[in-house]
Backbone as JSON Lines, residues from 0, in Angstrom:
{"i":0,"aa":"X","n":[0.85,-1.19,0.0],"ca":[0.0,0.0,0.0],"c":[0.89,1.24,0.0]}
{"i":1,"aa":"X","n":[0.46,2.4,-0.51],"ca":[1.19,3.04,-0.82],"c":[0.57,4.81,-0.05]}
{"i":2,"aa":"X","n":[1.55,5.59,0.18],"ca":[0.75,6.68,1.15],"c":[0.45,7.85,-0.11]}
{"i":3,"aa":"X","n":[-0.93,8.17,0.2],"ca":[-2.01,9.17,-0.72],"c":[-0.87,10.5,-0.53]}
{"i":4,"aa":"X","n":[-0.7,10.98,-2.08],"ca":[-0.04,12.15,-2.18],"c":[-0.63,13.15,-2.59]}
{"i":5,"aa":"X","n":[-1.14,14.18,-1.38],"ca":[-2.1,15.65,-2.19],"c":[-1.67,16.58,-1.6]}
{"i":6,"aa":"X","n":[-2.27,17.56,-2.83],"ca":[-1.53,18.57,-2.02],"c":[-3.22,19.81,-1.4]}
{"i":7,"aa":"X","n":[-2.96,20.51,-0.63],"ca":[-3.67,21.44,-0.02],"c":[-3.0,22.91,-0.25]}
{"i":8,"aa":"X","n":[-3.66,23.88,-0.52],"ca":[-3.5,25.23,-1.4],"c":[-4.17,25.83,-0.28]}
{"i":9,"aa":"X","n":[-4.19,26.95,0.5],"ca":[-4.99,28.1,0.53],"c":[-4.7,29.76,-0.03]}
{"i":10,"aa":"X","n":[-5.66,30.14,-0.36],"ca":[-6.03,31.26,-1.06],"c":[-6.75,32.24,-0.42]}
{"i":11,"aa":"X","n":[-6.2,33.48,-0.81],"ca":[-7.41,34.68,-0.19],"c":[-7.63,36.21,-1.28]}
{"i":12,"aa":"X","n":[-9.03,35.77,-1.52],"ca":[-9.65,36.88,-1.69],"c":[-9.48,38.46,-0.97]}
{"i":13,"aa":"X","n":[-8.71,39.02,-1.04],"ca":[-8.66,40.22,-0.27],"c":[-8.98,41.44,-0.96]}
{"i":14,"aa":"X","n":[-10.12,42.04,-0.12],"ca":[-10.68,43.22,-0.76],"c":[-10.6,44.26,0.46]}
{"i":15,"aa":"X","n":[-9.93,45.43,0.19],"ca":[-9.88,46.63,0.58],"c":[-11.46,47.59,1.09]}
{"i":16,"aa":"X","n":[-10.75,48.28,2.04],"ca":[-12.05,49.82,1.8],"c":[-12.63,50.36,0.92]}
{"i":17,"aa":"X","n":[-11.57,49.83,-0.34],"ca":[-12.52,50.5,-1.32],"c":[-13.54,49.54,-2.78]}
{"i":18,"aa":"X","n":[-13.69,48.35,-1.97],"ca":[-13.96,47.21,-2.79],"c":[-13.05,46.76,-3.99]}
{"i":19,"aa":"X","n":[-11.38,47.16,-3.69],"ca":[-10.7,46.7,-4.93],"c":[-10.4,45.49,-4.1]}
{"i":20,"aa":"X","n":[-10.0,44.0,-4.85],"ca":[-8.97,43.07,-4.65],"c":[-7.75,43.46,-5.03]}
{"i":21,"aa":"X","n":[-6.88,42.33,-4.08],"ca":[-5.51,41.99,-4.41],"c":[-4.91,41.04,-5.28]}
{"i":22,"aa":"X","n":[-4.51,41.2,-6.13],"ca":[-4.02,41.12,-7.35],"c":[-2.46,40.67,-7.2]}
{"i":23,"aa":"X","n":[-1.94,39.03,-7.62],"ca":[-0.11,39.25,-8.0],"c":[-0.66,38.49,-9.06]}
{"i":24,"aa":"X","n":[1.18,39.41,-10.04],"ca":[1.39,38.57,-10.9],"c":[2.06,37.95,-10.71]}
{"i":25,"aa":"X","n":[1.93,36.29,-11.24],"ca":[3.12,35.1,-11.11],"c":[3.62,35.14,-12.08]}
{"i":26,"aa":"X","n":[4.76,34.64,-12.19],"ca":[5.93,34.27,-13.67],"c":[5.0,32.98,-14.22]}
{"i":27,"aa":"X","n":[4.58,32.44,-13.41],"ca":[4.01,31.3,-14.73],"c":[2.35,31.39,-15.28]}
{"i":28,"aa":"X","n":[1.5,31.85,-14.03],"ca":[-0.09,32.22,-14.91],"c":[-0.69,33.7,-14.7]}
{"i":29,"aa":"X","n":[0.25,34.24,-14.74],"ca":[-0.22,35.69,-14.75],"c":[-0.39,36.18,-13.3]}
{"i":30,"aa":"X","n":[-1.85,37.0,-13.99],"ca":[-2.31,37.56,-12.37],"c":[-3.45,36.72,-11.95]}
{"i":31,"aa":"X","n":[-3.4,36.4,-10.78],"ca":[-4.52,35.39,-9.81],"c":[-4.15,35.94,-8.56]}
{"i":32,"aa":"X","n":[-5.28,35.41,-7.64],"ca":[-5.25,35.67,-6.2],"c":[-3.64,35.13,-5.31]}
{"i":33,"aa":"X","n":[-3.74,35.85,-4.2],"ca":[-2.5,35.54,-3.52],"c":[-2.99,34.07,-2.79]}
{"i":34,"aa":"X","n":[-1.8,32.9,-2.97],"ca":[-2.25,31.79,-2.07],"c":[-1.2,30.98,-2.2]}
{"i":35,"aa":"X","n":[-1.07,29.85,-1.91],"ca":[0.02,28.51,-1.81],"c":[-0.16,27.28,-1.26]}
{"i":36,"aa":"X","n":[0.66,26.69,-1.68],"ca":[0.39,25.28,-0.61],"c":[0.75,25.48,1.24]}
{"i":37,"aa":"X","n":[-0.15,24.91,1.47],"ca":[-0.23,24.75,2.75],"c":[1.08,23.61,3.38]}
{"i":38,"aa":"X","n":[1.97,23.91,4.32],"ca":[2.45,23.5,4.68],"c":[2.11,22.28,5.9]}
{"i":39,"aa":"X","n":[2.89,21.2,5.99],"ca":[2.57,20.2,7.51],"c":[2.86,20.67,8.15]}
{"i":40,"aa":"X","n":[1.33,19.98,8.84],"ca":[1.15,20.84,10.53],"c":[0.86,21.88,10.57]}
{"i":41,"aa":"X","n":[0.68,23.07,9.61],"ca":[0.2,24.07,9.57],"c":[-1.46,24.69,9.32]}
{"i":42,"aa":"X","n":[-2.4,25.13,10.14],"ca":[-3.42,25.35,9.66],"c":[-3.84,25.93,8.54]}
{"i":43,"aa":"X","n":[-4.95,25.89,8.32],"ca":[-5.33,26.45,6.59],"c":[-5.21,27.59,6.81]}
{"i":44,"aa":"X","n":[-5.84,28.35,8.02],"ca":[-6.18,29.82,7.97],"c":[-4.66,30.53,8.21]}
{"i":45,"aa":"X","n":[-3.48,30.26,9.46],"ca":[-2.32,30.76,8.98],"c":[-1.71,30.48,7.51]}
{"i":46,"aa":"X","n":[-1.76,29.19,6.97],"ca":[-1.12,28.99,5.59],"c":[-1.51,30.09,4.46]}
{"i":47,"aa":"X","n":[-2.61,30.42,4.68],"ca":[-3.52,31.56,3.98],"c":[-3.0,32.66,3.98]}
{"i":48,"aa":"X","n":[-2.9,33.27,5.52],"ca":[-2.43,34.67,6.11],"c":[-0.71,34.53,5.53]}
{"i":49,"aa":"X","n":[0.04,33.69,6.16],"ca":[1.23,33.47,5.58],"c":[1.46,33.49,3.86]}
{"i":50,"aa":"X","n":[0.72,32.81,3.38],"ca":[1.15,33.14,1.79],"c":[0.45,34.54,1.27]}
{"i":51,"aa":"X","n":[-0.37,35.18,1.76],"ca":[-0.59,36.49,1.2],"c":[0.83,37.4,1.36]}
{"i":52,"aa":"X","n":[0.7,37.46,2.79],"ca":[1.94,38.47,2.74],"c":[3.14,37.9,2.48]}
{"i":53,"aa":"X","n":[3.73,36.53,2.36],"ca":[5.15,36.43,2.24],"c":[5.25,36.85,0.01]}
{"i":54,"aa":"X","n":[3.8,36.31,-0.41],"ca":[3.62,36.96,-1.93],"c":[3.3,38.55,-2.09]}
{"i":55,"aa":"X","n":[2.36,39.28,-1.36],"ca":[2.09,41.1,-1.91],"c":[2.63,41.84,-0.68]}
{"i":56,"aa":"X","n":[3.01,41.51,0.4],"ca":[3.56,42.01,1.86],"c":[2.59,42.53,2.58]}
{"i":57,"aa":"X","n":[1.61,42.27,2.19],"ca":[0.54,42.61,2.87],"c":[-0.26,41.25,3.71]}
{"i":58,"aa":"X","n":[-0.68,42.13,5.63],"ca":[-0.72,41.52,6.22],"c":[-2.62,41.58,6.56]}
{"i":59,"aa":"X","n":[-2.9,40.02,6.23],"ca":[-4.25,40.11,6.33],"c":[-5.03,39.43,7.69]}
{"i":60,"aa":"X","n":[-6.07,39.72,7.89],"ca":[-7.14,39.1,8.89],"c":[-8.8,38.35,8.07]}
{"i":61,"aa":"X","n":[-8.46,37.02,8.11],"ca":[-9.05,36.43,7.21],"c":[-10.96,36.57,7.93]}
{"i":62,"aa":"X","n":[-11.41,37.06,6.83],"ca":[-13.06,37.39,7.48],"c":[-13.98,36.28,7.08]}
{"i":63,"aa":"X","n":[-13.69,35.16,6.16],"ca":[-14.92,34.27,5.86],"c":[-13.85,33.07,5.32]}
{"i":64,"aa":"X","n":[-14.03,32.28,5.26],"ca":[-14.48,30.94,4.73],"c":[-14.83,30.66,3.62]}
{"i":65,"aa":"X","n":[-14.56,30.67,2.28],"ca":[-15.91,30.7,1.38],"c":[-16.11,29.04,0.95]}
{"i":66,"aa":"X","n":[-14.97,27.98,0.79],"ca":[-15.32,26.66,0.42],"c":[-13.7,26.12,-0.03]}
{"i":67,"aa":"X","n":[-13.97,25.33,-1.14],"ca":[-13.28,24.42,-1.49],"c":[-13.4,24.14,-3.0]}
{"i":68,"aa":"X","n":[-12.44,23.85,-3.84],"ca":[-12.69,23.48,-5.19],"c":[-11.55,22.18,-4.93]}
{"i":69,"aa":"X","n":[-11.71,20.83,-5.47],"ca":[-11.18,19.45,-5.92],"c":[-11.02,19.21,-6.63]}
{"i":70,"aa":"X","n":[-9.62,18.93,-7.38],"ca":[-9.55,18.15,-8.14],"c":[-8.63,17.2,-8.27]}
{"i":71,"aa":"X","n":[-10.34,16.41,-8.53],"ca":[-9.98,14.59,-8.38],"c":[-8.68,14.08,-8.64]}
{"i":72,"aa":"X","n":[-8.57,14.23,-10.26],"ca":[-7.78,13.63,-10.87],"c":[-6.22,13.85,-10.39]}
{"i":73,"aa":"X","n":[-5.98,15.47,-10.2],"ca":[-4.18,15.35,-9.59],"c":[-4.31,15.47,-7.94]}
{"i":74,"aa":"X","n":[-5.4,14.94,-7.62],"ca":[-5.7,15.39,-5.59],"c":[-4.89,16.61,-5.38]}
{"i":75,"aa":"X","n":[-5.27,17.69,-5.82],"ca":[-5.31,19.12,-5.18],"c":[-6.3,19.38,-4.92]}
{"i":76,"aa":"X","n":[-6.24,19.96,-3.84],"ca":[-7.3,20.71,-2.71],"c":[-7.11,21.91,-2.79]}
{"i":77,"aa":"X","n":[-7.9,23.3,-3.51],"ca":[-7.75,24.24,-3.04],"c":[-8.9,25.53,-1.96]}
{"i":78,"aa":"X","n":[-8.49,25.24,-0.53],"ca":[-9.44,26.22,0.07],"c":[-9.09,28.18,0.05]}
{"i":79,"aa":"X","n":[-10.65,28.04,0.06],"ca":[-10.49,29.63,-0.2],"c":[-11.23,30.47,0.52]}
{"i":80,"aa":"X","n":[-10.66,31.63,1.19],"ca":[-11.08,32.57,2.27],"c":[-11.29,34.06,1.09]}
{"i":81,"aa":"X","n":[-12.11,34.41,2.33],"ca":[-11.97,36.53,1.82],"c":[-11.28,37.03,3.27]}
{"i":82,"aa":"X","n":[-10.82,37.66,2.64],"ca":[-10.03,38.68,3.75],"c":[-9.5,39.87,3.46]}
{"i":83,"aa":"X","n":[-9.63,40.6,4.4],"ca":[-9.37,42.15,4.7],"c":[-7.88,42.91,5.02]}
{"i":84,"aa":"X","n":[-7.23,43.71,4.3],"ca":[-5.95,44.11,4.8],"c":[-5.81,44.6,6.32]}
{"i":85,"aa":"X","n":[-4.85,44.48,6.94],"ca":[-4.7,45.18,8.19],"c":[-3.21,45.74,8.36]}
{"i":86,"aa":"X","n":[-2.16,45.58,7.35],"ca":[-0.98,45.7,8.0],"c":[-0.07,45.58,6.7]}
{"i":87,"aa":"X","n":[1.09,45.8,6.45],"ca":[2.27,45.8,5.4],"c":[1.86,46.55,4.72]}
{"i":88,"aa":"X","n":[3.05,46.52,3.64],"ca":[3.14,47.53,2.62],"c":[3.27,45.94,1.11]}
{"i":89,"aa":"X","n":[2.56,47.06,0.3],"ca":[2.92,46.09,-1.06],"c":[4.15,45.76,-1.64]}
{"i":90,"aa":"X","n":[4.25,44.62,-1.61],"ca":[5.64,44.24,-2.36],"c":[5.74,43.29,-3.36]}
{"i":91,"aa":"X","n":[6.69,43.35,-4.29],"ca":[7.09,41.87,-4.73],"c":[8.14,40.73,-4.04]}
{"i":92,"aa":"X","n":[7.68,39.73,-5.27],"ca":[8.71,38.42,-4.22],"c":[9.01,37.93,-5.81]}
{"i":93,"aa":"X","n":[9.76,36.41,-5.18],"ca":[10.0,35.7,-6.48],"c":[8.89,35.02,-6.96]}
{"i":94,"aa":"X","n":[7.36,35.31,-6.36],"ca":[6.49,34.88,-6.42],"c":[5.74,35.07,-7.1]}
{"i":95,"aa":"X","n":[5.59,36.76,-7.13],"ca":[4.65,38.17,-7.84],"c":[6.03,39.12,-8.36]}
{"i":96,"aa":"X","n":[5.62,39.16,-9.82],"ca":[6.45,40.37,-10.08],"c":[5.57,41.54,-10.39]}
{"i":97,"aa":"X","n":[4.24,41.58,-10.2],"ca":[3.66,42.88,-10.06],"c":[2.54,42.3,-8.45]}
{"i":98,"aa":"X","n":[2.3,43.76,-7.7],"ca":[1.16,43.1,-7.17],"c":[0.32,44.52,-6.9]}
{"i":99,"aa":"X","n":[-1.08,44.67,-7.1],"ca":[-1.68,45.91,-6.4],"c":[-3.27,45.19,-6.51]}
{"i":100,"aa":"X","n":[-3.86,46.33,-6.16],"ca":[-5.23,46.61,-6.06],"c":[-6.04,46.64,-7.18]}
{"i":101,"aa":"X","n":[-6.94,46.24,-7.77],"ca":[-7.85,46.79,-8.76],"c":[-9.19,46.45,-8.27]}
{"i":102,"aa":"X","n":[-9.74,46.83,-9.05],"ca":[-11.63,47.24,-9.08],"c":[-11.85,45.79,-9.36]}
{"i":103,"aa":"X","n":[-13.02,45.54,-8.97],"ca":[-13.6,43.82,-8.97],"c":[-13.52,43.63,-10.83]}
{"i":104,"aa":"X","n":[-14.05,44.45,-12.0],"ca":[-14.59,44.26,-12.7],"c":[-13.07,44.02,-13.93]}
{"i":105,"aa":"X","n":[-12.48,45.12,-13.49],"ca":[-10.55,44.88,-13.9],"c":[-9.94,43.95,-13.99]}
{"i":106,"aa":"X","n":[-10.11,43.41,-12.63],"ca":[-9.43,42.73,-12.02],"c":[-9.94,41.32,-12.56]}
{"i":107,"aa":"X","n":[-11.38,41.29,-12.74],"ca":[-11.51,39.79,-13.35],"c":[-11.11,39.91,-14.75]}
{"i":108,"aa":"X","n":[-11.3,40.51,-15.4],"ca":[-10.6,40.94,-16.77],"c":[-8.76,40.59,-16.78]}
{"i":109,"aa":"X","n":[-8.37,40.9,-15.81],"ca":[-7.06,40.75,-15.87],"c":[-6.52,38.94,-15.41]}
{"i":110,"aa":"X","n":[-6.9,38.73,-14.65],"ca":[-7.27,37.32,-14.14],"c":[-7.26,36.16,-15.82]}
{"i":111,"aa":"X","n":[-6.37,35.86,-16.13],"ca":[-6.86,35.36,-17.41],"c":[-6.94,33.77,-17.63]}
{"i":112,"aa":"X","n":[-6.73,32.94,-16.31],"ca":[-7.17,31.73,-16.08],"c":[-8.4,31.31,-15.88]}
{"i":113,"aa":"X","n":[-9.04,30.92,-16.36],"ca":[-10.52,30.85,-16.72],"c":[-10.96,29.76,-14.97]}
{"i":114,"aa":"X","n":[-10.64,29.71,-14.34],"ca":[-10.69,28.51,-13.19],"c":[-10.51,29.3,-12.28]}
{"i":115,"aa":"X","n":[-9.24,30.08,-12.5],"ca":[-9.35,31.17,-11.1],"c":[-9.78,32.56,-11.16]}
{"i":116,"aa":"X","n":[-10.49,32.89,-12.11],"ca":[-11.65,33.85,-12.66],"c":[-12.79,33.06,-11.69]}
{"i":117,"aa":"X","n":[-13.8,32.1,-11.56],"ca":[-14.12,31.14,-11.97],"c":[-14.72,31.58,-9.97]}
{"i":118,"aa":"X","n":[-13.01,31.53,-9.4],"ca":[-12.99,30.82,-8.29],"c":[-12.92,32.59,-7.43]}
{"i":119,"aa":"X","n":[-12.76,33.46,-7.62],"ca":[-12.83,34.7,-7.32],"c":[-13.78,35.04,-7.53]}
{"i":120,"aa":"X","n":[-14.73,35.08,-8.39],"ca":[-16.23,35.22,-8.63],"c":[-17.34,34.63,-7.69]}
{"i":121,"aa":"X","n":[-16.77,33.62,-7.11],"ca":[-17.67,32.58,-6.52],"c":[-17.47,33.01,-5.61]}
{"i":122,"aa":"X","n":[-15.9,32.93,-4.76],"ca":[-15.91,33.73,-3.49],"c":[-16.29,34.84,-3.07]}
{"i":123,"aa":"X","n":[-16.37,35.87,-4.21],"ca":[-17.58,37.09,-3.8],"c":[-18.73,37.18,-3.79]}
{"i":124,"aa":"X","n":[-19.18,35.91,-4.29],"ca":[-21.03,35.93,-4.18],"c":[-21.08,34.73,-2.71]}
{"i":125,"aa":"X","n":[-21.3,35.65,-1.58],"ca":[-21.6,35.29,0.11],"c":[-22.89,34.38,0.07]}
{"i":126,"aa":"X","n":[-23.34,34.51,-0.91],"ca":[-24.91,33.42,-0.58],"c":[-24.6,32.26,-0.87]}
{"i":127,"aa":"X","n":[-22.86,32.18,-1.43],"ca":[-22.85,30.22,-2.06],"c":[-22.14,30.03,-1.12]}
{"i":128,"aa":"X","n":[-21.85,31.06,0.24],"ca":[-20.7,29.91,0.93],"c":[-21.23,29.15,2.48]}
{"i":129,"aa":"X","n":[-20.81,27.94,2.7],"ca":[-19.94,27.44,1.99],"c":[-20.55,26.47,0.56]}
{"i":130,"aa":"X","n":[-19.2,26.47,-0.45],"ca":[-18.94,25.22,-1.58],"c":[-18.02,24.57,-1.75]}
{"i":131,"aa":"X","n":[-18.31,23.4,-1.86],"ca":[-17.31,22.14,-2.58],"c":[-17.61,22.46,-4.08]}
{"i":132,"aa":"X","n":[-16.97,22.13,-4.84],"ca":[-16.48,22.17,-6.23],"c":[-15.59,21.11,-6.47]}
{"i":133,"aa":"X","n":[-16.15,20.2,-7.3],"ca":[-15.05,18.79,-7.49],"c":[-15.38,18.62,-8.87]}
{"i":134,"aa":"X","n":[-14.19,18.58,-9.52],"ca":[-13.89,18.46,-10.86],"c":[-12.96,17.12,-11.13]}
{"i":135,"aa":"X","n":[-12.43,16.77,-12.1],"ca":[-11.44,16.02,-12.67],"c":[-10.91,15.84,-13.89]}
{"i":136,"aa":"X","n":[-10.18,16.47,-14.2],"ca":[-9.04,16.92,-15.21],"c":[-7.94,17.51,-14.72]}
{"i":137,"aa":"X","n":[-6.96,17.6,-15.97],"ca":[-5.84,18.13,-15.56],"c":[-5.67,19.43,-15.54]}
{"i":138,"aa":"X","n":[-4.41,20.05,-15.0],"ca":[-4.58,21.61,-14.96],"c":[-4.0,22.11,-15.92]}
């Protein structure tokens, strides 16, 4: 028998005072939400708080929960929060070579992965949470 290899992601939706999200760009799919794999032993909600700011330097306080998207086929798990800035300044990493703020409507426009368009949309509509989302294909 052999031990189950998956991985676990959290993500956060972070929207400002002025209803913009946070926005990085990655070197490999553009711009998408700030998030990462979750480390062992580590909870979802620090893994969350931790990969926002160690990606835009900005330090968040996670306000909701919104669900989960699966997929089957490569067992990734990715959970996803909204959350609110409280602290840092914007930066890049080797993670994000751009990162800021834009307007919800921009910002999905700029977003050009059709899955994490998909998955930012969903987390702003509060009446679906929580959701599971289980798919199977590859990424």
């Amino acid at each position: 028998m052999h031990s189950p290899k998956h991985i676990v992601s959290a993500a956060v939706i972070v929207k400002n005072e002025r209803n913009e999200i946070l926005l990085i760009k990655g070197p490999r799919r553009g711009w998408e939400m700030p998030g990462g794999q979750v480390e062992e032993g580590e909870p979802l909600r620090t893994a969350a708080i931790r990969e926002v700011q160690e990606e835009s330097g900005i330090l968040v306080e996670i306000t909701a929960f919104c669900g989960i998207y699966q997929n089957i086929k490569t067992s990734i798990c990715n959970t996803l929060f909204l959350g609110k800035p409280v602290g840092g300044s914007i930066t890049t990493s080797p993670e994000s070579l751009e990162v800021g703020y834009f307007p919800i409507p921009e910002a999905l426009k700029m977003v050009t992965w059709a899955n994490f368009r998909a998955r930012i949309e969903h987390c702003l509509d509060e009446s679906s949470h929580p959701f599971l989302v289980e798919f199977n294909y590859d990424c």
